[in-house]
TITORMAR-184705 format. One line per field, with one value per residue (C-alpha): residue in three letters; z, y, x. Coordinates in steps of 0.1 Angstrom, whole numbers. Each point is the difference from the previous one (the first is absolute). Layout:
% residues N
mikol <- [ALA,...] $
up <- [Z,...] $
north <- [Y,...] $
east <- [X,...] $
This chain:
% residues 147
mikol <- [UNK,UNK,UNK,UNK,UNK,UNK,UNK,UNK,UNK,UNK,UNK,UNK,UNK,UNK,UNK,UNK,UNK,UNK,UNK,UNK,UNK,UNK,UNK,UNK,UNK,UNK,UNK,UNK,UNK,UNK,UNK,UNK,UNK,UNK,UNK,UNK,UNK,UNK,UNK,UNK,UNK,UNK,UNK,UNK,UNK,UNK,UNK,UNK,UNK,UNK,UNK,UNK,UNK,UNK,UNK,UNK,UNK,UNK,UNK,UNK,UNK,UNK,UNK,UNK,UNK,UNK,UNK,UNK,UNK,UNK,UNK,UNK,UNK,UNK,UNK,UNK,UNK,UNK,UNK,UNK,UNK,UNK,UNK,UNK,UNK,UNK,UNK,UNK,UNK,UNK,UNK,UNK,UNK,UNK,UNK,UNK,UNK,UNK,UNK,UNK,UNK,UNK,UNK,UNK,UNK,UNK,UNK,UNK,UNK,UNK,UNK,UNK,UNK,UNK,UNK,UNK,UNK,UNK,UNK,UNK,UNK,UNK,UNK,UNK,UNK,UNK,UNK,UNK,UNK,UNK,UNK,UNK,UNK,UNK,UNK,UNK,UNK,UNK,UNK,UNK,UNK,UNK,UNK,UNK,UNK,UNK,UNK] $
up <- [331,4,33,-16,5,39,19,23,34,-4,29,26,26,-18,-6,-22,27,-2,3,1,15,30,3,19,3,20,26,24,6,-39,-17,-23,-37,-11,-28,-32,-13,-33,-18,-2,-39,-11,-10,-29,-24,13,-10,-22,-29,6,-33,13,14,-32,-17,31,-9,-38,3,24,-23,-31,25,15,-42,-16,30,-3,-37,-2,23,-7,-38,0,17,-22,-34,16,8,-38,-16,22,-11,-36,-9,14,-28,6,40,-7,-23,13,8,9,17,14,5,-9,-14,25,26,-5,-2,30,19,-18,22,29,-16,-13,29,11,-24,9,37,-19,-18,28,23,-25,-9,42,2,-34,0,31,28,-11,-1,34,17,-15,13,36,2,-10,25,32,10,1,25,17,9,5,30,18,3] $
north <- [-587,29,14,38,-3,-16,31,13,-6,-30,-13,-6,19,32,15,31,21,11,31,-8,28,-7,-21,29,39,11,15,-25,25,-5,-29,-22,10,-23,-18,6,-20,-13,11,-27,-7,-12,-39,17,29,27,2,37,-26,-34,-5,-3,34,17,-22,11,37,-2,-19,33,25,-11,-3,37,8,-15,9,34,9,-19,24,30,-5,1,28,19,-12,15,34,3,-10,28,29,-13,-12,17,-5,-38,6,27,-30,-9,-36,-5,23,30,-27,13,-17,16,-6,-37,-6,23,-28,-25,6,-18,-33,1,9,-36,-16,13,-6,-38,-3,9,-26,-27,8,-4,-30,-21,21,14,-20,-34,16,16,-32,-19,22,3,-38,-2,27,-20,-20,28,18,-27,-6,37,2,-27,15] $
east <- [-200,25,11,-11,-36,0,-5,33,-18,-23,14,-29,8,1,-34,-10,-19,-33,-17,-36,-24,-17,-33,-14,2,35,-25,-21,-29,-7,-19,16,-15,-28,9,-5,-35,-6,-33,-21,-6,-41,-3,-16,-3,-16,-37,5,19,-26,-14,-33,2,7,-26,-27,11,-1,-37,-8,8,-21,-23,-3,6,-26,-28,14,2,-33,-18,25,-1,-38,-1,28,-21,-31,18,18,-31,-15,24,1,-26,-31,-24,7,-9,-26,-18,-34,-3,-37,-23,20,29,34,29,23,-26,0,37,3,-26,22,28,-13,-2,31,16,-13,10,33,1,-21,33,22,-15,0,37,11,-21,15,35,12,-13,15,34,-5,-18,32,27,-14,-3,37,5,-12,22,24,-22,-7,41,0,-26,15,33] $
């Protein structure tokens, strides 16, 4: 090895001095700063990208949709039919039963049918998803409470 790259004062009684700052404020009435903490990162995702989340928020929106357009697009057919087609709702059915009359006391049953369908959907569609994320969820509240 060449004598070019052993530094000029390698000697060991000559030190490069250091200017460090001081471990505490230059004033003694002041507290030292804090310091600085780490945020603390999850041991998992966090729950707004778990799979199962999107799949419990997919299975509720064709829920609310087909309960809705079932009760909602009833309702609209009985309402176009009415403005186009009023010798269709004028129609006598029996007696001094109308067309429009019946359909009109038609809505009620569908509308249970509808909250029938909604029901049935929670109970086969939505529930299993939500029963199986807040079963994964417990132990996580459990180590929560006891902190």
């Amino acid at each position: 090895m060449s004598d070019a790259f052993i530094p000029r004062h390698s000697s060991p009684e000559y030190s490069v001095p250091h200017h460090s700052p001081p471990p505490y404020p230059t004033y003694p009435w002041q507290q030292p700063p804090a310091p600085p903490t780490r945020p603390r990162t999850p041991a998992h995702p966090p729950l707004g990208h778990h799979s199962d989340l999107r799949l419990l928020r997919t299975a509720y929106r064709w829920q609310r949709r087909v309960a809705t357009f079932t009760a909602l697009g009833y309702f609209v057919v009985f309402l176009l039919l009415s403005a186009f087609a009023p010798s269709f709702m004028t129609a006598t059915v029996s007696g001094g039963l109308t067309m429009g009359l019946l359909l009109g006391l038609l809505q009620l049953p569908v509308t249970c049918v509808a909250i029938g369908v909604y029901e049935y959907t929670a109970r086969h569609g939505v529930d299993p998803i939500a029963d199986r994320i807040r079963r994964q969820m417990e132990p996580d509240t459990g180590r929560g409470a006891a902190r």
